[in-house]
C-alpha positions in Angstrom: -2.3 9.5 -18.3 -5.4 7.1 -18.7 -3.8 5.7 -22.2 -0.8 4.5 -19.5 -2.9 2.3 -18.1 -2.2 -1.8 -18.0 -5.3 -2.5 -17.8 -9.2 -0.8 -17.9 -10.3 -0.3 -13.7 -12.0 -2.8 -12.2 -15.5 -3.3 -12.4 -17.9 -3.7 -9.9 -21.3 -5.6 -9.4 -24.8 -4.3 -8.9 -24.7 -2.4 -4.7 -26.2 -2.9 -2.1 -27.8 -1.0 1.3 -26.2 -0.8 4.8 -28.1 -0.4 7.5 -28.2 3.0 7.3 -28.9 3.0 3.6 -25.2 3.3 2.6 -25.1 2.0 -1.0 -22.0 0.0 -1.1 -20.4 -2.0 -4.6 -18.9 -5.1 -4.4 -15.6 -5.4 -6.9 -15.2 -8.4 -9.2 -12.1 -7.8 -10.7 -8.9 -6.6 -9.0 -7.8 -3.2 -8.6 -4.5 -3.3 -9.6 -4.6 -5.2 -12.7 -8.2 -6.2 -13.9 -8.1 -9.6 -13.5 -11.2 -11.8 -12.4 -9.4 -14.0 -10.5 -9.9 -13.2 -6.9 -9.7 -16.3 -4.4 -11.7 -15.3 -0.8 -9.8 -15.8 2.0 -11.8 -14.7 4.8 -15.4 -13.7 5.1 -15.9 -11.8 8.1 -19.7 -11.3 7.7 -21.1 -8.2 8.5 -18.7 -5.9 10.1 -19.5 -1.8 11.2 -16.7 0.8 10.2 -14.0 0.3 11.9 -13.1 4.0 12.3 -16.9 4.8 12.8 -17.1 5.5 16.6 -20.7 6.4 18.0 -21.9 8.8 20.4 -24.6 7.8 22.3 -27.5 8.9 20.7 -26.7 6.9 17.7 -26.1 3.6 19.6 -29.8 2.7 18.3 -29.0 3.1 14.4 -25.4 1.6 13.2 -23.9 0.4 10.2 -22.8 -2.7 8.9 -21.6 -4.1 5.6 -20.1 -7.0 4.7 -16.5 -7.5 4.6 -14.7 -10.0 2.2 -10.8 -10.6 2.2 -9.5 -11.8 -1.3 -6.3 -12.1 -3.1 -5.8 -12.0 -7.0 -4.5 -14.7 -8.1 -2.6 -12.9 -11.6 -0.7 -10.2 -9.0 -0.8 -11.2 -5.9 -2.8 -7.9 -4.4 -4.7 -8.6 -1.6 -8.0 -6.5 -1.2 -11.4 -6.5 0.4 -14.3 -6.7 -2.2 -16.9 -4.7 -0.7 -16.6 -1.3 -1.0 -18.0 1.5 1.8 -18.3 5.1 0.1 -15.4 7.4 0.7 -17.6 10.0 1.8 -19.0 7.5 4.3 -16.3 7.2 6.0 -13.4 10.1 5.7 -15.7 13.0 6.2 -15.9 12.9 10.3 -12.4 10.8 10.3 -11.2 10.2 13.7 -8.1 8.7 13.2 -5.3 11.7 14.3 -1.6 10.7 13.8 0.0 12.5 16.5 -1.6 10.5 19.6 1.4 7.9 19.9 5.3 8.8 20.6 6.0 6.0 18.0 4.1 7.7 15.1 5.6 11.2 16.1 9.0 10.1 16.4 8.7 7.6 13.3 7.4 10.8 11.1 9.9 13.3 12.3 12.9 11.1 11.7 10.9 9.9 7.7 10.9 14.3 7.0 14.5 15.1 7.5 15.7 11.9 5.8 13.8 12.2 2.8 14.3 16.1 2.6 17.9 15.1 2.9 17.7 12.1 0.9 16.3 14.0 -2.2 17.5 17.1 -1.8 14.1 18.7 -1.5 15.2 22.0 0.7 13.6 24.7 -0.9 11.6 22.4 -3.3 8.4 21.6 -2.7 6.8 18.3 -0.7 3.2 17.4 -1.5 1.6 14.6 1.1 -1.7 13.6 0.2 -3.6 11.8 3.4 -1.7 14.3 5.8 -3.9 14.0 8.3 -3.0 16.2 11.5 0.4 17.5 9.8 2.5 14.5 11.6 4.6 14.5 9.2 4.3 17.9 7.4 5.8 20.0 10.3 9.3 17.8 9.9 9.3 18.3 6.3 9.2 22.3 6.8 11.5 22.2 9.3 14.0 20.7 7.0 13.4 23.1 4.2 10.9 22.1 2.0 8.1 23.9 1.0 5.0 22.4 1.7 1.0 21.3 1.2 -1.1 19.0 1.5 -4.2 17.3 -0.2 -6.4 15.4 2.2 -10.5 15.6 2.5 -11.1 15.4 6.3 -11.8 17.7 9.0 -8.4 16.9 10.9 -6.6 18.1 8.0 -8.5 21.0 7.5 -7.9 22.1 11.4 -4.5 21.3 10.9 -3.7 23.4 8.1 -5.6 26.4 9.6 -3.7 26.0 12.9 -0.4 25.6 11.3 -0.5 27.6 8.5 0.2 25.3 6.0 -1.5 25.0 2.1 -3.9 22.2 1.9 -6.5 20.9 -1.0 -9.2 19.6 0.7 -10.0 16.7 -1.6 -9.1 13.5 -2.5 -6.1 13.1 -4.4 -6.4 12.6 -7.8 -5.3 14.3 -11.3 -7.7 16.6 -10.8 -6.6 17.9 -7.3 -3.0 17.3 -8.6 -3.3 19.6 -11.3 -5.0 22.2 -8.4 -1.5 22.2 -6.6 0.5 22.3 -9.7 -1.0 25.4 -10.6 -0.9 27.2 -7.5 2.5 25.6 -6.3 4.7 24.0 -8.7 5.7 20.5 -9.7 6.7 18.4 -6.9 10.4 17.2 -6.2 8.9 14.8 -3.8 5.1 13.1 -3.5 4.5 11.5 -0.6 1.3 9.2 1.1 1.8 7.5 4.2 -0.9 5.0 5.3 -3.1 6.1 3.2 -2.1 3.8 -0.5 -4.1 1.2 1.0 -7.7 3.1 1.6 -8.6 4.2 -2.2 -10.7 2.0 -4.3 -9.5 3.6 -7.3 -5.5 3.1 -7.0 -5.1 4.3 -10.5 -6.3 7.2 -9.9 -3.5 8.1 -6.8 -1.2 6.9 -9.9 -2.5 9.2 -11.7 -2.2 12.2 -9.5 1.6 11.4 -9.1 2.2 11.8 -12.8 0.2 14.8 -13.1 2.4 16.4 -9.8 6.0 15.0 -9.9 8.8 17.0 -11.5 10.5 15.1 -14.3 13.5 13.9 -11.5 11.0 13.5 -8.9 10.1 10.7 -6.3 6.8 9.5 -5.0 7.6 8.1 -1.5 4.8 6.4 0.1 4.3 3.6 3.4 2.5 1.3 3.2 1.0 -1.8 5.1 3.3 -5.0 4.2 1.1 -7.9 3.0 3.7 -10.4 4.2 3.5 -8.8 7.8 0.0 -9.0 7.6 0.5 -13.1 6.7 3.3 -13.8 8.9 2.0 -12.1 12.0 -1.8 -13.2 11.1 -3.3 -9.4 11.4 -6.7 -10.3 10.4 -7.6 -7.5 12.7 -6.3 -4.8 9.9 -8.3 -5.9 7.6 -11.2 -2.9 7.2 -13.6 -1.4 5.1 -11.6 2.0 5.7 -8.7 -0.4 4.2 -9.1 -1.3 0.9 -5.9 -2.9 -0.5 -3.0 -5.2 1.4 0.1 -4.4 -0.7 2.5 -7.0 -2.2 5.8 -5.4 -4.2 4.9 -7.3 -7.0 1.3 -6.1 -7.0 2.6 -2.3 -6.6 4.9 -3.1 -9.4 2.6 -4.2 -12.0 0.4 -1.2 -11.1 3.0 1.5 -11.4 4.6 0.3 -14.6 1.2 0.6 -16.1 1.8 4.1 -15.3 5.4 4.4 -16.8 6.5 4.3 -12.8 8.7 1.8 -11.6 10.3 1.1 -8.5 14.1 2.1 -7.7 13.9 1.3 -3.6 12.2 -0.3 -0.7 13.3 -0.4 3.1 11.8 -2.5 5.8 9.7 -0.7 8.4 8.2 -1.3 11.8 5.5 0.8 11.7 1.9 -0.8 11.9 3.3 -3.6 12.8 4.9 -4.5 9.3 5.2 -2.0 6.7 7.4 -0.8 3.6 8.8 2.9 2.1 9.1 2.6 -1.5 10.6 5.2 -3.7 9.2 5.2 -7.4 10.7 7.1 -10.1 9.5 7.9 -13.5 10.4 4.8 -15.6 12.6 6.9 -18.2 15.0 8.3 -15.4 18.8 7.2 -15.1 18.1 6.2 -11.6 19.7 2.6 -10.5 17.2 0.3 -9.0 18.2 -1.1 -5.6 18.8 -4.8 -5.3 16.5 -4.9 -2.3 14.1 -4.6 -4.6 14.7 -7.9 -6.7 15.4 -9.6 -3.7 12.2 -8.9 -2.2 10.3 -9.6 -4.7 11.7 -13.7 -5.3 11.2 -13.9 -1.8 7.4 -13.1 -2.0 6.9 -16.2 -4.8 7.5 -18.5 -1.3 4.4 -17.0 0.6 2.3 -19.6 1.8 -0.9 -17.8 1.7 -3.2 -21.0 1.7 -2.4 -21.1 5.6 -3.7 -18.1 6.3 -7.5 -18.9 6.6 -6.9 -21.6 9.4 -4.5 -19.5 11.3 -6.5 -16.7 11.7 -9.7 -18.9 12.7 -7.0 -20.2 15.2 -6.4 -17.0 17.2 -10.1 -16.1 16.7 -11.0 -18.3 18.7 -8.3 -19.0 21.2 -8.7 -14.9 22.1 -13.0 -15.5 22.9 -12.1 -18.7 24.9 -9.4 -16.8 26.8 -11.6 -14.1 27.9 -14.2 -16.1 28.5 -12.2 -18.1 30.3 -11.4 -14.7 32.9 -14.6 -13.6 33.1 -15.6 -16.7 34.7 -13.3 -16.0 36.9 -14.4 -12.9 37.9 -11.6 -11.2 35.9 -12.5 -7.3 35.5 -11.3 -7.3 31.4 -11.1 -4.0 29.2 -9.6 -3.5 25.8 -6.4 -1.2 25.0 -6.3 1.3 22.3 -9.4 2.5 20.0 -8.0 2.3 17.0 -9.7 0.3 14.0 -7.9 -3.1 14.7 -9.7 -3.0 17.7 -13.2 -2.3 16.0 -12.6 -5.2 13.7 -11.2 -7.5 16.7 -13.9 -7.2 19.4 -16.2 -7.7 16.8 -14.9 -10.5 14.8 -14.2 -12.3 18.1 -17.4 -11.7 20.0 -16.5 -9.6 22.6 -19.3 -7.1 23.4 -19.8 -5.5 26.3 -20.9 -8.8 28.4 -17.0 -9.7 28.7 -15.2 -6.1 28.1 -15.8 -3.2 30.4 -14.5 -0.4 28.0 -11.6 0.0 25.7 -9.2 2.9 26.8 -7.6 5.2 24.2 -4.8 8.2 23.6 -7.2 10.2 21.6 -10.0 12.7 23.1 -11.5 12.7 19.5 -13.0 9.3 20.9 -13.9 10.2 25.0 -17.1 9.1 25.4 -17.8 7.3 22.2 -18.8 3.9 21.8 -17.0 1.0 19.4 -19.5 0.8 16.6 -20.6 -2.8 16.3 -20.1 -4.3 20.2 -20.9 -1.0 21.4 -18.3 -1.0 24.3 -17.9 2.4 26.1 -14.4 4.6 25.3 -12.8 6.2 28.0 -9.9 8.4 28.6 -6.4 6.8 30.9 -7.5 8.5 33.7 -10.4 6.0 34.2 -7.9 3.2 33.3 -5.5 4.3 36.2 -7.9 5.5 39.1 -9.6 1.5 39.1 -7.4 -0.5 37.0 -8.5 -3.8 35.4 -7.3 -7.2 36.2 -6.5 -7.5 32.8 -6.2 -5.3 29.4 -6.5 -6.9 25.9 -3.8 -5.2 24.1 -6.4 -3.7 21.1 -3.6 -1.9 19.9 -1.1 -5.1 20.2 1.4 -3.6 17.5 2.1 -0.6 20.0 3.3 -3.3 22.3 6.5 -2.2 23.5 5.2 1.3 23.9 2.5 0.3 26.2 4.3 -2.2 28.5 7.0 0.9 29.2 3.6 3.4 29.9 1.6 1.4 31.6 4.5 -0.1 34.2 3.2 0.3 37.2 0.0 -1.0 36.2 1.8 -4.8 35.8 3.7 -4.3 39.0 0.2 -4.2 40.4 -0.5 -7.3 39.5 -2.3 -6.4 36.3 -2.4 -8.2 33.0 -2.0 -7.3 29.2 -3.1 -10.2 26.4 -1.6 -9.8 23.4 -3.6 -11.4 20.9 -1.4 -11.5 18.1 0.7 -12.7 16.2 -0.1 -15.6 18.8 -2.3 -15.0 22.1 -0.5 -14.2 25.2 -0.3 -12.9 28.2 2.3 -10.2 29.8 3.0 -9.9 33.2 5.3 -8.1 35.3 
């Protein structure tokens, strides 16, 4: 499908070295369309892996690379322009789906509507990115057949424990074409969370085209960029996260692929995200007005503001805490997930002003947040001597949290929220 292609990929400049020795690339032209025009937005400096949490013994030898958020002027993608190998990074993944209620409940409810949706009962489902089978075990208990392409170890225990098919790869045409000739065409591709952390987006493209059944759908979610710019998430922004998606960027790259959009909904999830359904171009299938609407409304953006609004809760989060510990506030951090790598970091807040950060997932017990290195710990070292206050790390669980962790605010405790503005939540 190469000869599809609007435009040649993007280039990249002469690499450089971690601290570990990581040879990392810096792009110079933008992923989705080619052009040169990238405009910086933020410069974070150098910033560790956000996923990357340390035992330990290797406290004494971490990584950091720089990170760099731009925006293409021609498109409107927003992407990061240095680039962390994949192999770096997804190969001892600890992200696992299944640790919140919101995640489990959000995935079971996505399998049986799309199943339903697209009449996929009996037809096969590919998910690349499937992680710990979140959302595969919905899509087989509505009826579809099943597998998976994904290239960590959470998948690969997943699979094994619940007997599902997986290519343990990344996706591409070439894995594609793997579970096309052991399983079929695919009435439904699907890639939640996962769009946004490929350098190469052609090649995802690419693997759609080679896997999808003529009528087929590739449904993916995806990270909204005008969530990210309205609710200033400048704690998403990640090595591990490549791309911030705009509809028309996602547009222009899959009509260079003879895709096009019929559908988008809204989502929650992540604080701010979208489903889109794409169909081949040449299908009879009616494009929903959602999706023009969506995409006049995006030409209003005011992305020049962004900059000076995130330098804004930067700093009002460091003076806050700051602020506590003077006090003789005890202050930990809520939630391990990479937000909170990126935020402790980018703010300054090491292990002089938070005690640890508490998280869901035993994957992490006993690790370290690469960068600040700040102890994890498990919730049962959270409730037996509670802070005074919790920075809310994982902020865009909110709701969940404040409902869990009840009767630590009728104790008198304290969650900060530190975006989309910095506050505090009290009983």
């Amino acid at each position: 499908m190469s000869d599809q292609r609007a435009a040649p990929p993007p280039s990249a400049a002469a690499p450089h070295r971690g601290f570990r020795g990581t040879c990392t690339t810096t792009r110079t032209a933008c992923r989705t369309c080619g052009s040169a025009r990238l405009a910086l937005l933020v410069d974070y400096g150098q910033m560790p892996l956000a996923g990357g949490f340390l035992t330990r013994e290797e406290l004494g030898c971490q990584a950091a690379f720089p990170l760099r958020l731009a925006r293409c002027e021609a498109c409107t993608e927003m992407q990061i322009l240095d680039v962390v190998p994949p192999s770096e990074i997804f190969t001892q993944y600890s992200y696992v789906s299944s640790t919140t209620r919101t995640l489990i409940d959000h995935f079971a409810a996505m399998g049986s509507e799309i199943v339903a949706q697209e009449q996929a009962a009996g037809r096969l489902v590919v998910e690349f990115g499937c992680n710990d089978g979140v959302l595969m075990r919905p899509l087989r208990a509505a009826g579809a057949r099943v597998a998976g392409v994904d290239p960590s170890d959470v998948a690969a225990r997943a699979s094994r424990a619940d007997g599902w098919p997986l290519v343990q790869a990344y996706f591409d045409a070439s894995s594609a074409a793997r579970v096309r000739a052991e399983h079929g065409a695919a009435r439904i591709v699907t890639g939640n969370n996962v769009f946004a952390h490929v350098d190469d987006l052609h090649a995802i493209v690419e693997g759609v085209t080679t896997l999808l059944e003529p009528e087929g759908v590739f449904i993916f979610e995806v990270q909204y960029q005008g969530d990210l710019l309205a609710l200033v998430q400048y704690d998403t922004v990640y090595h591990e996260h490549v791309c911030y998606h705009s509809l028309a960027a996602l547009s222009r790259l899959l009509e260079g692929h003879a895709l096009r959009i019929v559908d988008v909904k809204r989502i929650p999830i992540h604080a701010g995200s979208v489903r889109v359904t794409v169909a081949r171009a040449g299908t009879p299938r009616r494009e929903a007005p959602v999706v023009g609407e969506m995409l006049e409304a995006e030409r209003g953006w005011r992305v020049d503001r962004f900059p000076a609004l995130v330098e804004d809760r930067r700093r009002a989060l460091k003076a806050l805490v700051v602020e506590l510990r003077a006090a003789g506030k005890r202050v930990v951090g809520y939630g391990a997930a990479g937000r909170s790598t990126i935020l402790l970091n980018f703010c300054g807040l090491g292990p002089d002003l938070v005690e640890y950060v508490v998280d869901m997932s035993p994957l992490r017990y006993g690790k370290y947040v690469p960068g600040v290195s700040i102890p994890i710990v498990p919730p049962e070292t959270f409730h037996a001597s509670p802070p005074d206050v919790a920075i809310m790390t994982a902020w865009n669980y909110e709701d969940e949290i404040v409902k869990k962790e009840a009767a630590f605010l009728r104790a008198g405790g304290a969650f900060i929220v530190p975006l989309p503005d910095v506050r505090v939540v009290t009983s």
